[in-house]
N, C-alpha and C positions, 0 to 999 in steps of 0.2 A: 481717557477721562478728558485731556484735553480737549479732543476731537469731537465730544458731545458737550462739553461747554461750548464749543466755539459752535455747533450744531442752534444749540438755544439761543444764543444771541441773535444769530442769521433768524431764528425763526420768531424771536420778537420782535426784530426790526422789518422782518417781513409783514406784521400785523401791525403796524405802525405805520407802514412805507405809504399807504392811501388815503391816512390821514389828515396832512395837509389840502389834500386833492379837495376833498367835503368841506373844510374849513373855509376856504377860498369860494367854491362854487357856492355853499348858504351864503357867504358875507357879500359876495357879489349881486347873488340873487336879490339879497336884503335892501341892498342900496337902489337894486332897480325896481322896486318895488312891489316885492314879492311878500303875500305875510306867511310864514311859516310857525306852523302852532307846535310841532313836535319839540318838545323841551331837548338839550344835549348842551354839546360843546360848542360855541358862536364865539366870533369876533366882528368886532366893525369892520367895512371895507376899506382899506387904506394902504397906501403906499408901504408902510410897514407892515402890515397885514401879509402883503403879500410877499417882501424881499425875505420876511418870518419863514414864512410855510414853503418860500425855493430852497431859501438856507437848511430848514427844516430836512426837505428832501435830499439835497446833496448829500448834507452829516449824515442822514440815515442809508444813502447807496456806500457812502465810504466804509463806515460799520460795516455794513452786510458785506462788502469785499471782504475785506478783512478777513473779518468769520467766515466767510467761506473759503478764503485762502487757509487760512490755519484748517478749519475743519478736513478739506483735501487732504493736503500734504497731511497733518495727524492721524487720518483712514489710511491713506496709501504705504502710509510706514507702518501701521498696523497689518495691513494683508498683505504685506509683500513678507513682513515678518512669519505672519501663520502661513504664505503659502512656500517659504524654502523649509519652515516646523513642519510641513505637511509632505512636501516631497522628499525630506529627508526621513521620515519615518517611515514614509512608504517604501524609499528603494533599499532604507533598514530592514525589512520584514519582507521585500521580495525575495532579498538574500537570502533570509530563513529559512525559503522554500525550500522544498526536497526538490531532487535531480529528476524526479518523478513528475513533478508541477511543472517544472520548465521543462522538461524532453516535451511537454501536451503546449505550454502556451509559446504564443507567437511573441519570438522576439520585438519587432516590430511594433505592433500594437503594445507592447511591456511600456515599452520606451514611448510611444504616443502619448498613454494615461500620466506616465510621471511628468514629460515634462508641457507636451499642447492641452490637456485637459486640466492639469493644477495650473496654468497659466491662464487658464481660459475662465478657472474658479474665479482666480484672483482680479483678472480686467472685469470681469460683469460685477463683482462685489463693490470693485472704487466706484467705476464710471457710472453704475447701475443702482444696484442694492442701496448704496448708503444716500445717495440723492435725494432717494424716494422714500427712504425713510425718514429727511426730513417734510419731504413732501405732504405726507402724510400724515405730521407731527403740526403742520401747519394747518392742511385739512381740517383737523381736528378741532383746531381751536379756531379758526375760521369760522367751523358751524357756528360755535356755540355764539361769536357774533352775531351771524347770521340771525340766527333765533331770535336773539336778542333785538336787531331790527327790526325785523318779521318774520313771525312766523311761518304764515302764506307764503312768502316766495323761498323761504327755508325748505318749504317741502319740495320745491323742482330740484333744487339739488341734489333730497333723497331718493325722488325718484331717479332723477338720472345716474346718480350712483346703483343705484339698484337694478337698473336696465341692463348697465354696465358690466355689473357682475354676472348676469345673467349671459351676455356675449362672450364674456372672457372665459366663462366655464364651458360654454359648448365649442370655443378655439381654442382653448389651452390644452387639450387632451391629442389633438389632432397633429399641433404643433411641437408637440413635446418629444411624440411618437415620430414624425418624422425628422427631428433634430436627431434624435438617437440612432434611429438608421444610417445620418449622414457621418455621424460620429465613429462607427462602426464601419463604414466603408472607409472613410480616412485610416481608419487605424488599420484595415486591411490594406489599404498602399502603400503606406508607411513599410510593413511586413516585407511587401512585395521589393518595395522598393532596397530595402536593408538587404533581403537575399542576394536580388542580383547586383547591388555594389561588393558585395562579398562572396560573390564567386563574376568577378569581370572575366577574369581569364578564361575560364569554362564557359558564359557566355561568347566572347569575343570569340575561342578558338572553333566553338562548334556552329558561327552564324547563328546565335540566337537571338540578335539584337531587336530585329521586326519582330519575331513570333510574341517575344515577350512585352516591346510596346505596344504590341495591337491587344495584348491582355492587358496591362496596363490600364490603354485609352477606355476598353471597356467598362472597364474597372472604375476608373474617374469618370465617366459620362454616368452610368450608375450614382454613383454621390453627387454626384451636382445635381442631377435629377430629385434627389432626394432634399438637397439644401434649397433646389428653387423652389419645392414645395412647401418647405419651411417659411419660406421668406415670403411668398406669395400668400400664405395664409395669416403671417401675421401684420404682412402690409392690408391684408380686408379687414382685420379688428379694428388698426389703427384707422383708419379712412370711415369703417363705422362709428368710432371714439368720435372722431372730429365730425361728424353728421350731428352723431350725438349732444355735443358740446353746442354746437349753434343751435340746435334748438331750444337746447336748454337755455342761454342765450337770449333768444328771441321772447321765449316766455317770460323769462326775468326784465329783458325790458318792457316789453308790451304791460306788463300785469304789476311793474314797479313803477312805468309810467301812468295809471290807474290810477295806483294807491299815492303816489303824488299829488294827483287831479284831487284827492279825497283828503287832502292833506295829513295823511297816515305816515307820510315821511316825508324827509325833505328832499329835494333833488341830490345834494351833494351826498345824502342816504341809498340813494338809487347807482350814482356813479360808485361810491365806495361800495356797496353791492355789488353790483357789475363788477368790478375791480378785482373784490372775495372770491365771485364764481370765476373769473379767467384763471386767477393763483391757484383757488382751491380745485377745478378742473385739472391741477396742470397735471397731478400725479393719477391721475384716468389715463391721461392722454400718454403718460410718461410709460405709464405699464403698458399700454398698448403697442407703443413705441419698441419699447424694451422687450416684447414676450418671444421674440425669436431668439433673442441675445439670451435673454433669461432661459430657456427651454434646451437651446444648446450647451448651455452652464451646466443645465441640471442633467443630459444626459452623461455631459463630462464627470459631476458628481457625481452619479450613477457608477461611473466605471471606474472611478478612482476608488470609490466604497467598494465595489463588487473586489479590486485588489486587494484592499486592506481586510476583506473580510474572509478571503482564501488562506483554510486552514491547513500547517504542517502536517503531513503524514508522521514525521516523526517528533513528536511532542516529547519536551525533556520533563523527566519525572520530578514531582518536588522537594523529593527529599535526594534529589542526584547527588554526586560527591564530584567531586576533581579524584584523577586518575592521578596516584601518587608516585605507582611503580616507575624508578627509573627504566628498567628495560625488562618487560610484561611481556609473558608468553603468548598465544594466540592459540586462542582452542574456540574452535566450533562443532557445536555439541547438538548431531541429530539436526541438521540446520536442515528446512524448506525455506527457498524465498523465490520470487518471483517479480515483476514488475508493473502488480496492482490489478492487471485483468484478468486475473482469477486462477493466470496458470503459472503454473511451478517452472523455473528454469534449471534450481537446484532440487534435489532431492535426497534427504536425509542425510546430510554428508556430515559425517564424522572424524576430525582431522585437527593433531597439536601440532603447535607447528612453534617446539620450543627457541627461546632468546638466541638471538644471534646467529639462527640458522638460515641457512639460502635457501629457499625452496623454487624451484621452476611450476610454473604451471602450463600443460600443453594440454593439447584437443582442437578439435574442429572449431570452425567457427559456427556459435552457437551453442556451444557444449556450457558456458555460464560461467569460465574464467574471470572477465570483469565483473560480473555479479557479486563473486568468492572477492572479488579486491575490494568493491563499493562498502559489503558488508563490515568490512574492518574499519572505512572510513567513515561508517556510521551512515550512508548516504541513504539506504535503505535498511528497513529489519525485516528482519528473517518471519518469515508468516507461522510455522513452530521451530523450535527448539530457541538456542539461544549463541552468541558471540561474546568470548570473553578476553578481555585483556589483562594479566596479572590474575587472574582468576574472580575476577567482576565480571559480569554482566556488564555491557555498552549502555543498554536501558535503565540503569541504576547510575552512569556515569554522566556528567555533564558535558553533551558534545565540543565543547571549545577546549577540553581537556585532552579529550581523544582523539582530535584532529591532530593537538598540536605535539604530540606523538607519534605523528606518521606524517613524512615527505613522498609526495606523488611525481613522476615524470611520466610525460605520457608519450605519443607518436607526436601527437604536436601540441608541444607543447606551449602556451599562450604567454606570449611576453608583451606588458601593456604601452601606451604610446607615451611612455619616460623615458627620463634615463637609465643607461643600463644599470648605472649604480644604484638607482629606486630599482628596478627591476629586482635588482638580485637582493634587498634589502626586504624587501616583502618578505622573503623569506627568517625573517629575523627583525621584527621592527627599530628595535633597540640597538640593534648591530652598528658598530665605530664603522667609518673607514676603512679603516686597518683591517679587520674582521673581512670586510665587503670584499678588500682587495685580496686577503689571504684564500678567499672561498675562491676567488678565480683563478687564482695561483695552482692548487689542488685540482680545479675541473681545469686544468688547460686550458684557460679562456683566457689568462693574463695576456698572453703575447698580440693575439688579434687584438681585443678591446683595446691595451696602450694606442692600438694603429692607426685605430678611430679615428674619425677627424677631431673629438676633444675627449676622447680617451674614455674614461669611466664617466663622463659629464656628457656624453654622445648621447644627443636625444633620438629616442627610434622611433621610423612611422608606425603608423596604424599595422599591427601584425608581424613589425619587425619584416618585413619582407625584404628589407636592403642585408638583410642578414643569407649567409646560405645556412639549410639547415642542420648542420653539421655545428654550428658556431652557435644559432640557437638555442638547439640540445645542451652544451655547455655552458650557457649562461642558466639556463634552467638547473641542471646538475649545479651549478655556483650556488645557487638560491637554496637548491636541495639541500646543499652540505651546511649553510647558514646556519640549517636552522635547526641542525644537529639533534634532529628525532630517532626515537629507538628504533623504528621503523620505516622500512622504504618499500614503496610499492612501485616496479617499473613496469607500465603498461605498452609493449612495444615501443620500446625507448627509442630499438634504432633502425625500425622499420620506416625503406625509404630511402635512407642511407647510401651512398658512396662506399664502395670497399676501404679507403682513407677516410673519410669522415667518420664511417662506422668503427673502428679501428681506435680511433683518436675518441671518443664517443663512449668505448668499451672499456679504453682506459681509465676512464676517466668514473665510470661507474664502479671499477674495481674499488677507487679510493671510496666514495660515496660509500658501499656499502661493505666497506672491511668494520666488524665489529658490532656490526650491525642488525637488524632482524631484514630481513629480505625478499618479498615476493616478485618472481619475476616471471611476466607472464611473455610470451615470446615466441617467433617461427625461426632464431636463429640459434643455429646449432653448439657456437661457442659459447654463447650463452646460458645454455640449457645444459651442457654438459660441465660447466666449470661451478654450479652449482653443487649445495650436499645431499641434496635431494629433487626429486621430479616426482610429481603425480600427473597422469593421463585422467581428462574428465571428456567423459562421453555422455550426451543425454543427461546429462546434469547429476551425473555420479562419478566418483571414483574410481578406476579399473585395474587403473595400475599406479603404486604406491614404494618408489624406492632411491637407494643412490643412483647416479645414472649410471654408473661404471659395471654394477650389479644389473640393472634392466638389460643392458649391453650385451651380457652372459645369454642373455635367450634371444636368441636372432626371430623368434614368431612375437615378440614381445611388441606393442603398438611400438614404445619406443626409440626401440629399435628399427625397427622399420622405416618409421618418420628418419630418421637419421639417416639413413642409409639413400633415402629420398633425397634427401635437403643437401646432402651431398654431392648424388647426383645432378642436381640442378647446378652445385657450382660449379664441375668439372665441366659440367654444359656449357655456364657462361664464361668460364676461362678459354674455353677450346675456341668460340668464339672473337674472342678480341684478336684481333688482329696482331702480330709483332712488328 
């Protein structure tokens, strides 16, 4: 509100600001003996006349600063406000997406839209948008002086607003089209660029540095090509605007000079004309000015909408409930699911998998193990049957319920660039201190972190990678036990591994999930055999369904046989080390 009062004042003192200009050139003109028949506002010529109409001028440029300083600053706090309200709602509701949305989109480009294109909203709306809105506000009532003058030279203004619109509409479509392209290859750079800073070492170790800058260069010579067409096209609007402008111009004086001659107006009527059409041209000239800036905005609009407008695969129902059961069985009932392209990875799997039980999950890669785990974490649903926790349906339950019933560790698992004490506190928001340090106490992590250079206050880079991952896995596992869910899902926990880290690692999972419900999916052997049970999924079935000690008993058993595999492979790699 502020910002459009202080908007109105700049734009009465704008219709005022050429007033003195006319007052001074008729009183002038008067005294040198001009007779002027149009009746209006006159003064004698005089010394006072004229220190009036400077003074006049000064007070009204100081007003219009003013007001146009408030009006700024009151817009730019206004859209810097809507535009963190706006990237914050956005990177709220990327969250929400399924794991299905983001396995399809590009990192890169995600991160491009929230923060270069709502940045790029918000600079064209202060510097651009709101200017011209007063601009325009001025136009407006500009004419209706104009008219008021004359009508006759009122109309070169419509025409040349008219001509204008007529320009702007056959370049604005051209320009808009190729801002979006250039918007879209930036945001494919971005992509690019995000990959190979996040895998440096796989480039660096396999010389891929040229191959990928010469993609790269391609890649940016492409979007520039695309931006210089942008620009080139809306620097020929602008260049026709200002053709435009002088002739209209010229007409108004030539044909104001006329109607002077014919004493229809007075001269100081003609210069404050003149005056009208430069101010009132300005927002022609402004758009013209603006339409690459504006075009590129709007392809940014474009892609920040297309984000907010991508809808969840997994839609919570509206009568959902919160999941109440302390510690809820897991039954999946005739379950298909798949990963949206039409084909099954599970098939019909039928499988309880009561409180506080270990279950192993083994098979091939590809057999839909992490499927069977995503499904509990609600990431995807089942395309028939149904997932039940406590004997609910997930589809009937509210997802922030049944998440926060199940702790996940993975092979790598992502520790963010805080401290380890925020790290492992994620896991448990509300969690003391105390709480934080006893979680590391239990995952063995206490002794390394004190070592830290400022202990649990040790800030970690990007990826933790000054961590080994042995140390990790344990702060993860810390975070796990925080957050003391009935439910623990370990997806190759300690694949990767050190025979000592793995070891330290294992231990450390025993506490985790003593008491616990426990899916553990896995190619090591200790691990699968210290569970209360093991299923084999093949093909995205079930084959074989038992304790492991029991599968053990039939030496043709797949079980069995992986075992006796994975065994082999150690005796292999023991025989190997050196003594």
């Amino acid at each position: 509100m502020g910002g459009f009062v202080a908007l109105a004042a700049d734009v009465l003192f704008r219709l005022l600001e050429p007033w003195p200009v006319k007052i001074v050139i008729d009183a002038v003109s008067r005294a040198l003996g001009a007779t002027l028949r149009r009746p209006g506002p006159s003064m004698e010529a005089s010394v006072e006349t004229l220190l009036l109409c400077g003074t006049a001028i000064v007070v009204i440029s100081l007003i219009r600063a003013v007001a146009n300083f408030w009006s700024a600053i009151s817009f730019a706090l206004v859209s810097s406000r809507v535009a963190a309200d706006l990237r914050a709602r956005t990177f709220r509701h990327v969250q929400s997406l399924s794991m299905r949305h983001h396995s399809h989109a590009s990192t890169g480009d995600t991160v491009q839209r929230l923060v270069g294109d709502v940045s790029r909203l918000q600079d064209v709306a202060v510097t651009a948008g709101l200017p011209m809105l007063g601009n325009i506000v001025t136009l407006a009532a500009m004419t209706v002086i104009m008219i008021w003058l004359d009508v006759w030279l009122a109309l070169v203004v419509f025409m040349a607003a008219g001509i204008f619109a007529l320009l702007s509409r056959s370049s604005s479509g051209p320009i808009t089209a190729a801002a979006g392209t250039s918007r879209k290859g930036e945001g494919a750079l971005a992509t690019t660029a995000a990959q190979t800073l996040g895998a440096m070492r796989e480039v660096q170790a396999y010389g891929l540095e040229d191959e990928i800058s010469s993609g790269f260069r391609t890649s940016n010579q492409a979007t520039l090509g695309s931006g210089v067409a942008a620009l080139r096209l809306a620097a020929g609007l602008e260049r026709k605007t200002d053709v435009l402008i002088g002739l209209a111009t010229a007409v108004v004086l030539a044909g104001g000079g006329w109607r002077v001659m014919q004493h229809a107006i007075t001269p100081g009527d003609l210069v404050l004309f003149v005056l009208y059409l430069k101010t009132g041209m300005k927002p022609l000239k402004d758009l013209a000015k603006q339409t690459g800036r504006i075009a590129r905005a709007t392809a940014s609009g474009e892609r920040v909408a297309e984000l907010l407008e991508a809808q969840t695969d997994l839609p919570e129902a509206p009568h959902a409930v919160d999941l109440k059961h302390p510690n809820p069985d897991i039954i999946f009932d005739d379950v298909s699911a798949g990963h949206g392209d039409g084909t099954h990875v599970l098939h019909r799997i039928k499988l309880v998998i009561p409180a506080a039980q270990h279950l192993a999950i083994l098979g091939p890669s590809g057999a839909g193990k992490s499927t069977l785990a995503s499904l509990v974490l609600r990431m995807i649903d089942p395309s028939t049957g149904s997932v039940k926790l406590g004997g609910e349906d997930l589809r009937d339950l509210t997802i922030a319920s049944v998440r926060s019933h199940v702790s996940i560790l993975l092979q790598d698992s992502v520790l963010f660039g805080t401290t380890v004490r925020e790290n492992i506190r994620f896991g448990r928001l509300e969690a003391s201190d105390e709480d934080i340090e006893a979680a590391g106490v239990l995952a063995q992590a206490d002794t390394f972190i004190r070592a830290l250079p400022q202990g649990y206050d040790t800030v970690l880079g990007e990826a933790a990678n000054d961590l080994s991952g042995g140390q990790r896995q344990r702060i993860a596992i810390a975070r796990a036990m925080l957050r003391e869910a009935p439910i623990v899902i370990l997806d190759e926990a300690t694949a990767g591994l050190d025979p000592v880290a793995r070891d330290s690692v294992l231990s450390a999972m025993d506490a985790l999930t003593a008491g616990r419900t426990s899916i553990t999916i896995t190619h090591d052997v200790y691990s699968a055999e210290s569970c209360d049970r093991a299923i084999w999924l093949e093909n995205g079935e079930i084959v074989e369904d038992g304790q492991p000690a029991v599968l053990m008993e039939d030496p043709e058993s797949r079980f069995a046989r992986w075992v006796q595999r994975q065994r082999g492979k150690q005796q292999g790699e023991m025989s190997e080390v050196p003594s």
